[in-house]
C-alpha positions as CSV (number, residue, x, y, z in Angstrom):
1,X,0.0,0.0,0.0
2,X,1.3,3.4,-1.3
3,X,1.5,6.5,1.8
4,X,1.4,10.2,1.0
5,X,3.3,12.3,3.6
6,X,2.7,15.5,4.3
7,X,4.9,18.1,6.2
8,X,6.6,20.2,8.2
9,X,6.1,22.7,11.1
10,X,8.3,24.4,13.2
11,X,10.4,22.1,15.5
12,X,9.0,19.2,14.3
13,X,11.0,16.4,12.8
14,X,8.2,13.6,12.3
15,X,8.3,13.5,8.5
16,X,12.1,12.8,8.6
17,X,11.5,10.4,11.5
18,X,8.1,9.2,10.2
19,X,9.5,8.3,6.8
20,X,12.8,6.9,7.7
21,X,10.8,4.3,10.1
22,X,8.1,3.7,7.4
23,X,10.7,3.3,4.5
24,X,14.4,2.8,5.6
25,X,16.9,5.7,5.4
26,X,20.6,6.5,3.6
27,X,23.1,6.9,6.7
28,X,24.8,8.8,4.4
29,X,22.8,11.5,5.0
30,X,22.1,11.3,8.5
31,X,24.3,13.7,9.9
32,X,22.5,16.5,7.9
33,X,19.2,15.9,9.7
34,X,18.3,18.9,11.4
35,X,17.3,17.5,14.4
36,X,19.6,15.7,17.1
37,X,17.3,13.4,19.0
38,X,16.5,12.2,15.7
39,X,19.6,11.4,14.2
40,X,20.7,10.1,18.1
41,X,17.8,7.0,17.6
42,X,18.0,6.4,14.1
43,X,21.9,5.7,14.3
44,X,21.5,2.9,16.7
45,X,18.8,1.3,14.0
46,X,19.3,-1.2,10.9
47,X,18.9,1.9,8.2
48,X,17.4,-1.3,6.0
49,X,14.5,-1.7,8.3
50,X,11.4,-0.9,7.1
51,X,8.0,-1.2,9.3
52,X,6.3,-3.4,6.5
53,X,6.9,-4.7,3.4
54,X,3.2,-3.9,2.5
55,X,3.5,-0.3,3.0
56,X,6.2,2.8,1.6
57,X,5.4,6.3,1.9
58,X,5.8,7.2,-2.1
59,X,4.8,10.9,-2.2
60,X,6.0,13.9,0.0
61,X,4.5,17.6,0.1
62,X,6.1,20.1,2.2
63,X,5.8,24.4,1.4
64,X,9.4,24.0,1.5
65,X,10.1,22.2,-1.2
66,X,14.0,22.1,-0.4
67,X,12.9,20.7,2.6
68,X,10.2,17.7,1.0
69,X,13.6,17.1,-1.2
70,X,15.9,16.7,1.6
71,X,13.5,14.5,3.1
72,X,13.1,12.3,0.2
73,X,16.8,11.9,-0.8
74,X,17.3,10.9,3.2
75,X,14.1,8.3,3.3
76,X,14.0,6.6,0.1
77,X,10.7,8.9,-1.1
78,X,9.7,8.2,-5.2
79,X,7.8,11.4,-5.8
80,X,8.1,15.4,-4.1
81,X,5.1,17.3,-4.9
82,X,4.7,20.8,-5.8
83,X,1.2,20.8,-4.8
84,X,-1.6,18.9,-2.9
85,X,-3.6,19.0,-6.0
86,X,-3.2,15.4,-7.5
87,X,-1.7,14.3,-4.3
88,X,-3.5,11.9,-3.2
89,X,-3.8,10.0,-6.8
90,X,-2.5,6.3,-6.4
91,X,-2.4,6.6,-2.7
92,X,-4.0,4.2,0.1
93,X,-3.5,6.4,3.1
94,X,-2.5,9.7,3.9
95,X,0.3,11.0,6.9
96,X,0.1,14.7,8.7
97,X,3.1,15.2,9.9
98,X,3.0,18.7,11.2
99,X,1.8,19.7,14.7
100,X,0.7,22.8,13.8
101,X,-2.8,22.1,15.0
102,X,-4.0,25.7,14.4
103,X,-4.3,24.4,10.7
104,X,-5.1,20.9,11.1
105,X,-9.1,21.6,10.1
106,X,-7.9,23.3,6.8
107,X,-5.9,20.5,5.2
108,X,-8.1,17.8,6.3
109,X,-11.3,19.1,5.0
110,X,-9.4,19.4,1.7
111,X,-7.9,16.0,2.4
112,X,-11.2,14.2,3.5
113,X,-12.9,14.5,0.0
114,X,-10.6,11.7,-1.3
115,X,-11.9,9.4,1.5
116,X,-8.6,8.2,2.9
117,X,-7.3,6.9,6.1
118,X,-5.5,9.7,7.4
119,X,-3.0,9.9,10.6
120,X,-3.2,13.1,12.3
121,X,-0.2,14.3,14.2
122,X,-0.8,15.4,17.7
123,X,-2.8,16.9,18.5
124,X,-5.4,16.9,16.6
125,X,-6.9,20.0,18.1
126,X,-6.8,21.6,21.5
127,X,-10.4,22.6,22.2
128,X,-13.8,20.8,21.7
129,X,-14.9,22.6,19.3
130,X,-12.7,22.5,17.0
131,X,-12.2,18.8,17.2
132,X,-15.9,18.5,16.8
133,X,-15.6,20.5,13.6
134,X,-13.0,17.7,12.4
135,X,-14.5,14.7,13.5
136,X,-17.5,16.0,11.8
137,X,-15.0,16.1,8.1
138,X,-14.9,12.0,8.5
139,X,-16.6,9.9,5.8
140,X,-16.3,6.8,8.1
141,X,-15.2,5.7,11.9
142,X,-11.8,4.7,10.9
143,X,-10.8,7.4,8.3
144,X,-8.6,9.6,11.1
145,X,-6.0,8.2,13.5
146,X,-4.7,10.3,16.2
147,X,-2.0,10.2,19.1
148,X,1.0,10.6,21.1
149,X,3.3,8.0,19.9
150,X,4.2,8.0,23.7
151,X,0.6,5.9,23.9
152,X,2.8,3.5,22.4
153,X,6.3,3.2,24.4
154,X,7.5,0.4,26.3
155,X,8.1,2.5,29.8
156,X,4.4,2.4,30.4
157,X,5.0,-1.2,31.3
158,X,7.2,-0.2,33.9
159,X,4.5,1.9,35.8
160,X,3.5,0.4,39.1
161,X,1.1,-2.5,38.5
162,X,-1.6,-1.6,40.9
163,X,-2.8,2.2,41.1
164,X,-4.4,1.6,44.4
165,X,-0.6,1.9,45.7
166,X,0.0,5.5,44.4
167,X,-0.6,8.8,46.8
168,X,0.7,11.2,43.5
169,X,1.6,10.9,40.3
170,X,3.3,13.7,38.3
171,X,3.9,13.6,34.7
172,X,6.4,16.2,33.3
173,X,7.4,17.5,30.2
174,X,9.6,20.1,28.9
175,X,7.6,21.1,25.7
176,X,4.5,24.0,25.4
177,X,1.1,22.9,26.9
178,X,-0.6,23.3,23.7
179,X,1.8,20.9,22.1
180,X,3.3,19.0,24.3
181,X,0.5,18.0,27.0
182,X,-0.5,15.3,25.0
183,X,2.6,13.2,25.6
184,X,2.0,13.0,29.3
185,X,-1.8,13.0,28.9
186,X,-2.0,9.7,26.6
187,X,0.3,7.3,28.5
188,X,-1.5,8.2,31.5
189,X,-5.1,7.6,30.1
190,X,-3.9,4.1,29.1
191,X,-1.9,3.4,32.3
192,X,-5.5,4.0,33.8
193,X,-7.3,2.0,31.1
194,X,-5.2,-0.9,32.8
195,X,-6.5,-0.6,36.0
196,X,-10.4,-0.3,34.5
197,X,-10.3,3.6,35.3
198,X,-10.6,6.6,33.1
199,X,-8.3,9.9,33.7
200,X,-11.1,12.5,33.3
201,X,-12.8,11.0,35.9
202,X,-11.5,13.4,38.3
203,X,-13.4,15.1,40.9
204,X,-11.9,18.3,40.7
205,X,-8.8,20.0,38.9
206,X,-6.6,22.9,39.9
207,X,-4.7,25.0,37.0
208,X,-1.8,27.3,37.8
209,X,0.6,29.1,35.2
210,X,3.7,30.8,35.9
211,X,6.3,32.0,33.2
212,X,5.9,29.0,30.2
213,X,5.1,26.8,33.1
214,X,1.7,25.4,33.2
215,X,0.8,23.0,36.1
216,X,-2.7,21.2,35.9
217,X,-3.7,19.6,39.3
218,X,-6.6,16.6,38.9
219,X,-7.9,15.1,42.0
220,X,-8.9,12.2,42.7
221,X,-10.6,10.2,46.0
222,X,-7.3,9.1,47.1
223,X,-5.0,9.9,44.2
224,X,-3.3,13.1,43.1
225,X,-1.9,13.4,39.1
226,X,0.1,16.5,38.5
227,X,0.8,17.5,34.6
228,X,3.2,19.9,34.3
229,X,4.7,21.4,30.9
230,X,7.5,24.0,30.1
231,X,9.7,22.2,33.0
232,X,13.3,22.2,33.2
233,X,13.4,19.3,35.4
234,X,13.5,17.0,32.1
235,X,14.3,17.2,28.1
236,X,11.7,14.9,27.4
237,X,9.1,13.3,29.5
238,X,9.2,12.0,33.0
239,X,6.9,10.0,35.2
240,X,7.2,10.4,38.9
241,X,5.1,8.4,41.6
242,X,5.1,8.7,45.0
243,X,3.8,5.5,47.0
244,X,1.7,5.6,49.7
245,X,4.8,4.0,51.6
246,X,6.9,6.6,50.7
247,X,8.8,4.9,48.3
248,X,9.0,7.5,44.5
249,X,9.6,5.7,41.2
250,X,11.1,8.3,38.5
251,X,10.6,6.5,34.7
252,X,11.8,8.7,32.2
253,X,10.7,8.0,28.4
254,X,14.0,7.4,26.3
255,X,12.9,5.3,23.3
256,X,10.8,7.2,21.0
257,X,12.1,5.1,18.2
258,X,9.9,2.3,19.2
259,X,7.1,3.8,20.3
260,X,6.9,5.8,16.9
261,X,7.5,2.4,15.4
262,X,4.2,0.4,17.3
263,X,2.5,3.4,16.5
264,X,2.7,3.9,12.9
265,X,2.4,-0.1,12.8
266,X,-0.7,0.6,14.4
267,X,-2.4,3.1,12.1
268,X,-1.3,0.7,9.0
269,X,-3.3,-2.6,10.9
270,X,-6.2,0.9,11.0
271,X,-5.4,1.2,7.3
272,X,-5.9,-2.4,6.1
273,X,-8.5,-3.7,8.7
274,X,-10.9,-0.5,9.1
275,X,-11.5,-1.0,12.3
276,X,-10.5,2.4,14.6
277,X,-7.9,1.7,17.5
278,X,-8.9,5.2,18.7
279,X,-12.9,5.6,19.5
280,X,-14.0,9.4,18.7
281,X,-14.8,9.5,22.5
282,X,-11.2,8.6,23.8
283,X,-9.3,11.4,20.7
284,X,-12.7,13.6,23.1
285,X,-11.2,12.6,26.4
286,X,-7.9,13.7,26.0
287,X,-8.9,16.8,24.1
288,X,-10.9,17.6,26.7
289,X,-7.6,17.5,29.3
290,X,-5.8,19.7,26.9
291,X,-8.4,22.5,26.8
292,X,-8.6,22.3,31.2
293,X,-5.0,23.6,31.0
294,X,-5.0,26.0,28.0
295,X,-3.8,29.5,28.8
296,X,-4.5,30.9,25.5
């Protein structure tokens, strides 16, 4: 099956990453990839791995076309468009690879006509209403795929077993709120989805800002969960619980390789089976944590 990718936004290295997962990459050209972290992981992998031999992203479109070129020398990609007119000819499935959200309703409601599965790169909005306005674009239940590949990382196996245990959780990252939240916000919901509980079932939420710092508080009966973004306690994302015993756990998220591997894996299973891996009401749940702790 043939992908189109689609890219870039500021700070964001996805379609380089994205591409060189889905299609193998030239180590000949990794040291010009603009982004460390990403050329850190992908020199440690087989540059001949691809993530199925059923799928290759074939098209790129960035507005920088220099950039779509660079792109597609480094990750093996056929075709560089000038244009998304025509872009989606001869294609099974479609990749955003931009997290400029602000623009996200745009491109899909030009995209959506063509009636393609389409991943979404997070998030896919940060209020209701505007992710009402896009779920609304769909043509089917399955068509958009959305998340955090963090949803997907191996360290979420390493969170205390039984959340009965835990007095406070707090989940750190060093990125923007609008951005960023969603990569402690998704590991959480599923580490909670394993003990048969849902994180917006909070009884009450505090939110406090100071500087780029943006702390939301979410209380439970017996349970505390503290998200905090714009930290400088972490480059990346951090976990810290505190036992009712006094005992703290600090599990810091190293391999993104992976868990941007099981999660494009995952929206090609979404491709060819149909069947969504994300219900509209969990992409609702987490979108409805973003807005608590917007500041715009």
């Amino acid at each position: 099956m043939k992908i189109g990718i689609i890219g870039e936004s500021l700070g964001n290295g996805h379609p380089y990453s994205w591409s060189a997962i889905i299609n193998g990459f030239d180590t000949n050209l990794l040291l010009e990839v603009p982004f460390p972290a990403i050329k850190e992981y992908l020199s440690k992998i087989d540059s001949k791995k691809v993530l199925s031999k059923k799928f290759k992203i074939t098209k790129i479109y960035c507005q920088n076309t220099r950039y779509a070129e660079h792109v597609a020398k480094f990750s093996r990609i056929d075709e560089i468009c000038s244009s998304l007119e025509n872009f989606t000819d001869k294609l099974d499935a479609v990749i955003i690879a931009k997290d400029d959200y602000q623009n996200h309703y745009n491109l899909i409601s030009y995209l959506v006509d063509f009636k393609l599965p389409i991943l979404i790169d997070k998030p896919i909005a940060t209020n209701l209403n505007d992710l009402k306005s896009i779920l609304q674009l769909s043509s089917y239940k399955s068509q958009f795929f959305t998340s955090s590949g963090l949803y997907f990382a191996k360290e979420i196996k390493k969170f205390p077993k039984n959340l009965n245990e835990i007095l406070r959780i707090k989940a750190i990252t060093h990125g923007p709120w609008d951005r960023y939240a969603i990569h402690i916000i998704n590991p959480l919901e599923k580490y909670f989805a394993s003990n048969n509980l849902k994180l917006n079932n909070f009884k009450s939420y505090q939110k406090n800002k100071f500087k780029d710092q943006v702390m939301l508080k979410l209380n439970f009966n017996d349970l505390i969960v503290e998200l905090v973004s714009g930290s400088n306690e972490v480059f990346g994302v951090m976990f810290v619980f505190e036992y009712k015993s006094g005992k703290i756990d600090k599990i810091t998220f190293r391999d993104t390789y992976t868990a941007f591997y099981e999660m494009l894996n995952c929206f090609t299973r979404q491709v060819e089976t149909r069947k969504p891996f994300f219900t509209e009401e969990d992409i609702t749940n987490t979108v409805k944590i973003i807005e608590l702790g917007d500041t715009h």
